[in-house]
C-alpha positions in Angstrom: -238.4 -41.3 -31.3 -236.0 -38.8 -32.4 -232.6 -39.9 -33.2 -229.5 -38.3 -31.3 -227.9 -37.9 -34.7 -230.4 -36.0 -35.6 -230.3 -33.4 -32.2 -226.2 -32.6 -33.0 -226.4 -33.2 -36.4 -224.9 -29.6 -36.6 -222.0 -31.1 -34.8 -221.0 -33.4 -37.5 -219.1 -31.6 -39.6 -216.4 -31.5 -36.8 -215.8 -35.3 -37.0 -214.7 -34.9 -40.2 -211.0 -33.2 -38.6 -210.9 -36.7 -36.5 -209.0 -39.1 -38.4 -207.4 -36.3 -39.3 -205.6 -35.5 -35.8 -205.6 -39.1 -34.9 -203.2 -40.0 -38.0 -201.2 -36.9 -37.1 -201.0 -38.0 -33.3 -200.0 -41.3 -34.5 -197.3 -40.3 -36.7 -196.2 -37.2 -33.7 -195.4 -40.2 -31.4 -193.5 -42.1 -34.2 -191.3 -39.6 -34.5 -191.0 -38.7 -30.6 -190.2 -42.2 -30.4 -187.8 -42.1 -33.1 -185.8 -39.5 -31.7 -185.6 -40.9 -28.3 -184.2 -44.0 -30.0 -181.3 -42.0 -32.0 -180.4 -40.7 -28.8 -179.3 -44.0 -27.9 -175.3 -44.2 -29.1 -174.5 -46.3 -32.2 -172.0 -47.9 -30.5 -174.3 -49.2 -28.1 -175.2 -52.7 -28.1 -178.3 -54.0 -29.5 -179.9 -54.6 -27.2 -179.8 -51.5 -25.7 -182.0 -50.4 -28.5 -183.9 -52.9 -27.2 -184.6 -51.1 -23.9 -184.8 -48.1 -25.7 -187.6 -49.2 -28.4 -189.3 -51.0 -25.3 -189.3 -48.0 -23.2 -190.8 -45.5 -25.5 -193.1 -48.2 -26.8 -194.4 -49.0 -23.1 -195.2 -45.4 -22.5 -197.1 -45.1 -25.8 -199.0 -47.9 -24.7 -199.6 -47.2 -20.9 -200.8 -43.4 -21.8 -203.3 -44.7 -23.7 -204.2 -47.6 -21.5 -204.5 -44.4 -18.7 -206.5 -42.1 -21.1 -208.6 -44.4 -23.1 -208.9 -47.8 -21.6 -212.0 -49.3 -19.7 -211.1 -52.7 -18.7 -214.4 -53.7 -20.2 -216.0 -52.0 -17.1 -218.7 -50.7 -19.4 -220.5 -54.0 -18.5 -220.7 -52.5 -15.1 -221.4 -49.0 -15.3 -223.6 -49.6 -18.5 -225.3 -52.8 -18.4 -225.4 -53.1 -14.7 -226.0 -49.4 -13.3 -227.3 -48.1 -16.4 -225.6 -44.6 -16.4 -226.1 -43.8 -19.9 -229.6 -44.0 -19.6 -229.7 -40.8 -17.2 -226.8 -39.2 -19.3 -228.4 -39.1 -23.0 -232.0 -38.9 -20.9 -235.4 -39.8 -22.2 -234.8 -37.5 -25.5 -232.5 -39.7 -26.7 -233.7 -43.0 -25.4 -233.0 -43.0 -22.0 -234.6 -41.7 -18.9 -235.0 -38.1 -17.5 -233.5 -35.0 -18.8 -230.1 -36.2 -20.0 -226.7 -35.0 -18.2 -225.9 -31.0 -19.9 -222.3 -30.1 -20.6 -222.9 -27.4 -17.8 -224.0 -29.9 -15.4 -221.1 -32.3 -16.0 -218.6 -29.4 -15.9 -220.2 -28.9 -12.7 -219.3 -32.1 -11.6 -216.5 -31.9 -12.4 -216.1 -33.9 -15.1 -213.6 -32.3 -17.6 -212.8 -31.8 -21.6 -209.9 -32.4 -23.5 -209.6 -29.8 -25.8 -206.8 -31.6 -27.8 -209.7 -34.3 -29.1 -211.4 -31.6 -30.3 -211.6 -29.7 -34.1 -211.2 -26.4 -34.8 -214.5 -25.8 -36.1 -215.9 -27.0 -32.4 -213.2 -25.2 -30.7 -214.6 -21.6 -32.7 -217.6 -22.0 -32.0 -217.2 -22.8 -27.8 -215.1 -19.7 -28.1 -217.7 -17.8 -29.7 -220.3 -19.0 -27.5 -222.2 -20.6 -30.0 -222.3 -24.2 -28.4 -225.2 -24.5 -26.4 -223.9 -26.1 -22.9 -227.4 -26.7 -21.9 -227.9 -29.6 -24.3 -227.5 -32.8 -23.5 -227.1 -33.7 -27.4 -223.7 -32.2 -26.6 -222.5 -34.2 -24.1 -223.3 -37.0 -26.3 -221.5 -35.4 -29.3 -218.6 -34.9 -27.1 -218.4 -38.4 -25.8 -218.5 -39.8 -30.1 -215.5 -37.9 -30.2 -213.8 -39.4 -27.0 -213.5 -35.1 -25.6 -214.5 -36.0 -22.0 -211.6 -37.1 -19.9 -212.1 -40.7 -18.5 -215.6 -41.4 -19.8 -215.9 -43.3 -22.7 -219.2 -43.5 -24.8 -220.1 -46.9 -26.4 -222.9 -46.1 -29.3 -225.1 -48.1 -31.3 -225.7 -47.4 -35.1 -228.8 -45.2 -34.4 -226.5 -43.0 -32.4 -227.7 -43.7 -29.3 -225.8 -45.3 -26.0 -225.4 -48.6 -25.3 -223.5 -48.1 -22.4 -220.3 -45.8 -21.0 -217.3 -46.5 -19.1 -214.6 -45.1 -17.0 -210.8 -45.1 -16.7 -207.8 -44.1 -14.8 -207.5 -40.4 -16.1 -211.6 -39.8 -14.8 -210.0 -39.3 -11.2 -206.1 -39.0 -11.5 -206.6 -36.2 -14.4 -207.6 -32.8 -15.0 -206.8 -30.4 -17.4 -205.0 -26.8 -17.6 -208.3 -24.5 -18.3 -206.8 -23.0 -21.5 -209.8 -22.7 -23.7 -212.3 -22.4 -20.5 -213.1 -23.7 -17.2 -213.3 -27.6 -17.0 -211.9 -27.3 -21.1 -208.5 -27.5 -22.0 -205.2 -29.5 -22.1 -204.9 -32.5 -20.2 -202.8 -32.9 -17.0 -202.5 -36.5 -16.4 -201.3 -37.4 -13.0 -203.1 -34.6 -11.2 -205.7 -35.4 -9.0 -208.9 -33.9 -10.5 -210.3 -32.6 -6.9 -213.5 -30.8 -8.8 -215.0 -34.8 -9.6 -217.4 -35.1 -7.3 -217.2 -39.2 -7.8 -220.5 -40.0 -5.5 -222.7 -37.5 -6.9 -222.0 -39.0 -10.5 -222.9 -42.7 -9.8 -225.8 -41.7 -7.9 -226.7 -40.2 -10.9 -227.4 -43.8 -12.5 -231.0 -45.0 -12.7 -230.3 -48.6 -10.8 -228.1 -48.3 -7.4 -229.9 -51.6 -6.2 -226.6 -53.4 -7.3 -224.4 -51.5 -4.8 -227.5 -51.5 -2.3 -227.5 -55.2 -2.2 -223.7 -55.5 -2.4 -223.9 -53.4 1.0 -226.7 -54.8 2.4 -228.3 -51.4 2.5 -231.4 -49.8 0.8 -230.6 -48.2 -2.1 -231.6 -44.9 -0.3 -228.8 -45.5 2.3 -226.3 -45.7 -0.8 -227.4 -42.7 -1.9 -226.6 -40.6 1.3 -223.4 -42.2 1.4 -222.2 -41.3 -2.0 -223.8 -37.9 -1.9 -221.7 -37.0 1.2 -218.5 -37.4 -0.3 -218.3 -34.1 -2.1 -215.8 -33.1 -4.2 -212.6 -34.6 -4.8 -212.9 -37.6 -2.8 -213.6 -41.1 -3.2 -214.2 -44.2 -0.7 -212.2 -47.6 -1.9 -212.7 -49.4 1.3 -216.6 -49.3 1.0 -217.0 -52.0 -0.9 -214.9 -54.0 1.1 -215.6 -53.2 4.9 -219.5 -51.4 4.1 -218.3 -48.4 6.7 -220.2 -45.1 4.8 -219.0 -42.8 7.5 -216.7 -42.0 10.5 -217.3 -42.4 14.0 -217.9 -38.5 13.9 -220.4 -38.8 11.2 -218.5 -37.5 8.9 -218.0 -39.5 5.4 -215.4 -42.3 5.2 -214.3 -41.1 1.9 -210.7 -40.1 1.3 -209.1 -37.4 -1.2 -208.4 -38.5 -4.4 -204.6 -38.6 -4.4 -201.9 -37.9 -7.4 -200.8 -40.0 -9.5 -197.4 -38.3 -10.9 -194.0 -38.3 -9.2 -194.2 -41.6 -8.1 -190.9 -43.0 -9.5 -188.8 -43.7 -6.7 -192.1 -44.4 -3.6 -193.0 -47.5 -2.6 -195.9 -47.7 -1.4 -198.6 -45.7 -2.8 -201.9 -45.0 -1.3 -202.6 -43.2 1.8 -202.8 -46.5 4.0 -200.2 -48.1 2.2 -201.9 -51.4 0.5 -199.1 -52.1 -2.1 -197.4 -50.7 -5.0 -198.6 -48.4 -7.9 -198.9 -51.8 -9.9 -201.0 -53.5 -7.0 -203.3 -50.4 -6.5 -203.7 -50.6 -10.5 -205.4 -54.0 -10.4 -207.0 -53.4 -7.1 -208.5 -50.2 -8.3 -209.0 -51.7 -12.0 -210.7 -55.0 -10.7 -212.9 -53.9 -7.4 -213.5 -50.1 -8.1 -213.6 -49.8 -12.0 -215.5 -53.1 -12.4 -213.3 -54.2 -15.1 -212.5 -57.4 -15.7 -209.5 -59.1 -15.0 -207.5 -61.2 -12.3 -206.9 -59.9 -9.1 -205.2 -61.8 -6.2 -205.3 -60.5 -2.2 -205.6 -63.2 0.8 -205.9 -60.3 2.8 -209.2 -59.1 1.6 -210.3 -63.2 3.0 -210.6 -61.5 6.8 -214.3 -61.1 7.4 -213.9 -59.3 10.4 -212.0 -56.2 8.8 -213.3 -56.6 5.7 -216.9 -58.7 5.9 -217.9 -57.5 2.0 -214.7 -58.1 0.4 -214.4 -61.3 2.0 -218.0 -62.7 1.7 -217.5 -61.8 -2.0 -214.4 -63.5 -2.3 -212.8 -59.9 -3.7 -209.2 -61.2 -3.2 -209.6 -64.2 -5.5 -211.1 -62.7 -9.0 -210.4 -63.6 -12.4 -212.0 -63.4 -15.8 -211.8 -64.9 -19.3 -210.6 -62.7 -21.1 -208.0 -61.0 -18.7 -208.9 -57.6 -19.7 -206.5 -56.1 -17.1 -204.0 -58.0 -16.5 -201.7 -58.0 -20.1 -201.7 -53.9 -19.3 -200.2 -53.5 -16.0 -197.1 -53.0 -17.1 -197.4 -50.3 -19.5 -199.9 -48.9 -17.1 -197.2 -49.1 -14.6 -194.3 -47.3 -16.8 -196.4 -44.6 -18.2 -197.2 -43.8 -14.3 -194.0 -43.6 -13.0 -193.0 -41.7 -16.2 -194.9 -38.5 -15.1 -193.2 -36.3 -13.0 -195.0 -34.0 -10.1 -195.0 -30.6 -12.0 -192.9 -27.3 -11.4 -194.4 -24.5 -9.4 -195.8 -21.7 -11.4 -193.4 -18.5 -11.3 -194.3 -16.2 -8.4 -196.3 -19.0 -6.5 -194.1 -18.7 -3.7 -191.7 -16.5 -2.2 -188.1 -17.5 -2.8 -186.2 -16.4 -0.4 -188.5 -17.7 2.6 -188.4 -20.7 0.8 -184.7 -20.9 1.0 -184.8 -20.5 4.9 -187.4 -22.8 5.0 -185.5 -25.6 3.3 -183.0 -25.3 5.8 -185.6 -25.7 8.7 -186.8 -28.5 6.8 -183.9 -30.8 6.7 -182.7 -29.1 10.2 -184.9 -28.2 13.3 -188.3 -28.8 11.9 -186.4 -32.5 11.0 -189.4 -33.1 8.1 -186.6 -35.0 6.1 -186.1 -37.6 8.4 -189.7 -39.5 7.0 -189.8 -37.0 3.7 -185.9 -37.7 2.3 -185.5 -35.7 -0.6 -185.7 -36.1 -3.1 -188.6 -38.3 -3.4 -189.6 -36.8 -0.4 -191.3 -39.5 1.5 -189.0 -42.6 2.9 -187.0 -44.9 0.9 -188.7 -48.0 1.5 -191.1 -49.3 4.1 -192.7 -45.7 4.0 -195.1 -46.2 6.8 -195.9 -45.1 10.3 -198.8 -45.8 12.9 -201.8 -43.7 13.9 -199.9 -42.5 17.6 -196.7 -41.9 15.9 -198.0 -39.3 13.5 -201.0 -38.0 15.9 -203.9 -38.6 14.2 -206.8 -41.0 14.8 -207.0 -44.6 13.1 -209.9 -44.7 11.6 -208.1 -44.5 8.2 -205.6 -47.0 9.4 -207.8 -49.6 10.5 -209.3 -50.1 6.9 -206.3 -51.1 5.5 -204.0 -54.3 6.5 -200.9 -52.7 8.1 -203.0 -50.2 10.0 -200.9 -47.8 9.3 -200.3 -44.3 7.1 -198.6 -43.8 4.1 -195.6 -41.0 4.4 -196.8 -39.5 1.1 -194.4 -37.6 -1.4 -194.8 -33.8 -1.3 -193.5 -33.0 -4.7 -196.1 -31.2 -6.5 -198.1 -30.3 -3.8 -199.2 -27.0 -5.2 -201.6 -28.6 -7.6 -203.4 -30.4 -5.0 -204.6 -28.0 -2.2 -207.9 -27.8 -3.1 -209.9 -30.2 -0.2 -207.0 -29.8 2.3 -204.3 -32.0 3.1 -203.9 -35.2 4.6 -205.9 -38.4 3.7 -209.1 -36.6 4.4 -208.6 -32.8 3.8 -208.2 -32.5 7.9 -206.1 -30.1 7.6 -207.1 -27.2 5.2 -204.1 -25.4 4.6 -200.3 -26.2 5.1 -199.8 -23.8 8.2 -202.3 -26.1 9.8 -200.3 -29.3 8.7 -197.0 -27.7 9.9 -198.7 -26.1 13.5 -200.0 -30.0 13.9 -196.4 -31.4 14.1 -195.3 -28.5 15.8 -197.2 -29.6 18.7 -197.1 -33.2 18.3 -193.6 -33.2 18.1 -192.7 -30.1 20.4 -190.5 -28.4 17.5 -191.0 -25.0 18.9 -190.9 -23.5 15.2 -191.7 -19.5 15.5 -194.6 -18.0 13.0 -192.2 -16.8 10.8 -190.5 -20.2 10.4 -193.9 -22.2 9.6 -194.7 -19.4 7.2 -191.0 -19.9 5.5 -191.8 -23.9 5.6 -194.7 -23.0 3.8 -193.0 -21.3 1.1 -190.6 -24.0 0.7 -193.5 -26.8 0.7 -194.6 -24.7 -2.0 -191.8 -24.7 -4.4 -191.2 -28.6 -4.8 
């Protein structure tokens, strides 16, 4: 067998600027934690430096616990589903042609340009890196380039196994060396991942089948259907694959910036940013830690979950828990971004502010400036005009007001929990009629605008 060292040997030379940038990262957030630190008056007490050393300390630690960490779900994904296998492919050791750079861009999987060096970076410029070889992928996953995968090698060079965290869904990255390569843009809902079509990718899906209670091609269709930008959390907890129209269960995969200040955080509502962190970390990831919900113990609404006793988990080691809270600060640390100049047309957006805290009355549930409601942000199926399908997976029954700051980086896949609605005119014409507001053209065109700026 051939070694994969031996396939992107000609890649080597570029690790060699690694421990470079990672001891100049390292000493870049010494000093950015330094500086925050001065800031802090001398007069101030000590323990105000306290805070201060704590709180630049806890988002050093949650970015990378977002960026880097698995949870040890590699025992899952690796050892259980066996996705490395079909990503270095048969070549390399494991089975069938391997997962190509072009392929995983594709998918939507994405590179951070930042992890790699400037020999690498010429030559993708140049168009000397061949993006039809899977002996890159594997060369981009040794040096930790592919945002939210993690590659766990042996000393041969090939995989043992790969894992996933936070940023593979709730990042993406700015394009600025090409598309799917560039800066990363934690936060942002990557709504090019097309989630299901990547685990169907791995070799063994009886796992999931027999979790379900399905046959493994069942899981298959389900997964496949999701389509880009959307994932299903619910499925392994209630086994519903689809909607009563036949269309998939899955939901849009949400943002996770500008959450300071919101309660609540998923579309349905199931807890805090901190709850939907071990939740997601626990039951989706397949890490392994301690995760506590009674409510999952209903076996008619949630006959998986409960029959698995998903609500009562815990592991030795915690791999989850001791991270939370870093997880947590780092989270609410990242603010929804600014709209792009030109995106939108100022003065409409002017007017339509006005008509959105006055006779279009958004601000009554959206209160800027978090822009959903200051605390119990929820409201039921009837009162917001939509089916409760949704709902009904979740324990409140009920949706989530969600925050609209930022909304320009998430329109691709439509808008509401499940891209319903494609564009905001439809979103505003829906409460127009649902709510009688008797808004003209030219004022849902101006609420546009203004939905656009924040």
């Amino acid at each position: 067998m051939v070694h994969v060292k031996d396939h992107h040997r000609r890649l080597y030379p570029i690790l060699i600027g690694v421990t470079i940038l990672l001891v100049g990262l390292g000493a870049s957030m010494a000093t950015s934690r330094a500086a925050s630190c001065d800031r802090v008056n001398a007069l101030s007490s000590p323990f105000d430096k306290v805070i201060c050393r704590h709180a630049a300390d806890s988002i050093d630690n949650g970015r990378q616990i977002f960026r880097y960490d698995t949870f040890g779900d590699e025992a899952f994904w690796g050892g259980t589903l066996g996705l490395h296998q079909t990503i270095q492919g048969e070549q390399f050791g494991g089975i069938g042609p391997g997962l190509s750079p072009e392929t995983a861009l594709a998918l939507g999987l994405k590179v951070d340009v930042d992890a790699l060096p400037n020999p690498l970076i010429r030559q993708l410029r140049r168009g000397e890196v061949d993006l039809t070889d899977p002996a890159v992928t594997l060369a981009l996953l040794e040096l930790d380039a592919v945002v939210g995968v993690t590659g766990f090698f042996n000393d041969q060079g090939s995989l043992d196994a790969v894992g996933i965290q936070c940023a593979l869904c709730h990042s993406t990255v700015d394009d600025s060396l090409a598309p799917g390569i560039g800066h990363r843009l934690d936060g942002w809902a990557n709504r090019d991942l097309n989630v299901g079509a990547i685990i169907a990718f791995a070799p063994n899906l009886q796992p999931l089948a027999d979790l379900l209670g399905v046959d493994v091609a069942t899981v298959e269709q389900v997964l496949l259907a999701w389509g880009p930008g959307k994932f299903d959390a619910e499925l392994v907890l209630d086994g519903q694959g689809f909607r009563p129209d036949g269309e998939t269960a899955a939901t849009l995969i949400p943002p996770a910036f500008g959450l300071a200040g919101v309660n609540l955080h998923t579309w349905t509502g199931w807890g805090s940013v901190t709850h939907w962190n071990a939740f997601v970390a626990n039951l989706e990831m397949n890490g392994q830690g301690t995760f506590y919900d009674p409510r999952l113990d209903d076996a008619d609404k949630f006959p998986i979950a409960a029959a698995n006793n998903f609500g009562h988990l815990s592991s030795d080691p915690d791999l989850i828990t001791p991270k939370l809270a870093d997880l947590h600060f780092y989270q609410l640390a990242i603010p929804a971004p600014e709209p792009p100049a030109g995106s939108f047309d100022e003065a409409a957006a002017v007017r339509g502010q006005e008509l959105f805290t006055g006779k279009a009355n958004c601000a009554s549930c959206h209160v800027p400036p978090i822009f959903t409601e200051p605390g119990w942000n929820m409201h039921t199926p009837e009162e917001i005009g939509i089916d409760d399908f949704q709902a009904n997976r979740s324990p409140d029954e009920r949706y989530r007001t969600a925050p609209l700051k930022g909304l320009w980086t998430h329109t691709q896949g439509g808008f509401y929990h499940d891209g319903r609605f494609a564009t905001l005119q439809d979103v505003i014409n829906h409460y127009n009629d649902h709510f009688n507001l008797g808004l003209t053209p030219e004022e849902i065109n101006d609420l546009v605008e203004y939905l656009k700026s924040i």
